[in-house]
C-alpha positions in Angstrom: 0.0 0.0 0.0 1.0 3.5 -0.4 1.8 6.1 1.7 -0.1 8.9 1.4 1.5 12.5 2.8 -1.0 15.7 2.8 0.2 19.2 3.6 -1.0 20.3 6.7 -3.8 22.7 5.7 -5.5 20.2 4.1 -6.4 19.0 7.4 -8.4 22.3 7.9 -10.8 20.3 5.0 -10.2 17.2 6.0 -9.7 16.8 9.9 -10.4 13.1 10.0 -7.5 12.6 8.2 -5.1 14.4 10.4 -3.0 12.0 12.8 -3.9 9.2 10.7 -1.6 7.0 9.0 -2.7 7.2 5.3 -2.2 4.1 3.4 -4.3 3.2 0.6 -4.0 0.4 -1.8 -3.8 1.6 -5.6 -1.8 0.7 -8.7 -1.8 4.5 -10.0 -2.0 7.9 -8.7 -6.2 8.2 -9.4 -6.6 4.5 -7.4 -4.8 6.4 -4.8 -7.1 9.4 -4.6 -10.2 7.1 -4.8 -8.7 5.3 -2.0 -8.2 8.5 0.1 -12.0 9.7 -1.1 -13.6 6.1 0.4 -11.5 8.0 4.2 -12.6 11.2 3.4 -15.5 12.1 1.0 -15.1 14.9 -0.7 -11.7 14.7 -1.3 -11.4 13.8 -4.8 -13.5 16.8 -5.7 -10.7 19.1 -4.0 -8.0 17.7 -5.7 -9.5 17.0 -9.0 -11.8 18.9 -11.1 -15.5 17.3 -12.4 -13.1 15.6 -15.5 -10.6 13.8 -13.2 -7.9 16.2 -13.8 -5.7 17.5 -11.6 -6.8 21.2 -10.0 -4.6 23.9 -11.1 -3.1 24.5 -8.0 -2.6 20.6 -6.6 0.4 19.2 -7.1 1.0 15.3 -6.2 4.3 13.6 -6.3 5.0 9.6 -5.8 8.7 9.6 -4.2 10.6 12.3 -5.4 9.2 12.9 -9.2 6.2 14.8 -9.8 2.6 12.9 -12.0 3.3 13.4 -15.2 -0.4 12.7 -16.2 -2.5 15.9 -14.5 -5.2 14.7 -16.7 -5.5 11.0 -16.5 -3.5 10.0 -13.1 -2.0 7.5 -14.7 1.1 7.3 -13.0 2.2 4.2 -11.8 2.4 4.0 -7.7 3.9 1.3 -6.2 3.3 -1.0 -3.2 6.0 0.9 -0.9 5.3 4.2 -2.7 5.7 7.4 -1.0 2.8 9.9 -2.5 2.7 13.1 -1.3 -0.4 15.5 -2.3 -0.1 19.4 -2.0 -1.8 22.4 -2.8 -0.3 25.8 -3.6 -1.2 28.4 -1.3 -0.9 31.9 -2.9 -2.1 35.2 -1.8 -0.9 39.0 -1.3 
């Protein structure tokens, strides 16, 4: 299964997922957000828009390289994977 990291404000959306170790079978990066979706509903929605694409401002990473496939989620995770899910925060 793989390891799934969130940045910490995500937690503000998603506070049943805080403290929680986060590991979700999946054989690509959109298995692993339908596996984090089935802890906390709504999640897919805030990472992915109402095609399956990747939001604008998420970013997602398995180990060190970032998904390659913002449209699909197509990239390959493996069992001992490391995925790490962040959103940009931007303001003035």
């Amino acid at each position: 299964m793989a390891r799934v990291e969130l940045t910490r404000h995500l937690f503000a959306f998603f506070p049943d997922l805080e403290g929680r170790a986060l590991d979700v079978p999946g054989d690509t990066v959109a298995d692993v957000v339908r596996g984090v979706e089935a802890l906390a509903p709504g999640f897919a929605f805030y990472v992915c828009d109402e095609r399956g694409r990747l939001r604008q401002h998420v970013n997602i990473f398995v180990g060190e390289e970032r998904v390659s496939d913002r449209h699909g989620l197509t990239d390959p995770v493996g069992p001992d994977s490391r995925v790490l899910i962040l959103q940009a925060l931007s303001g003035g």
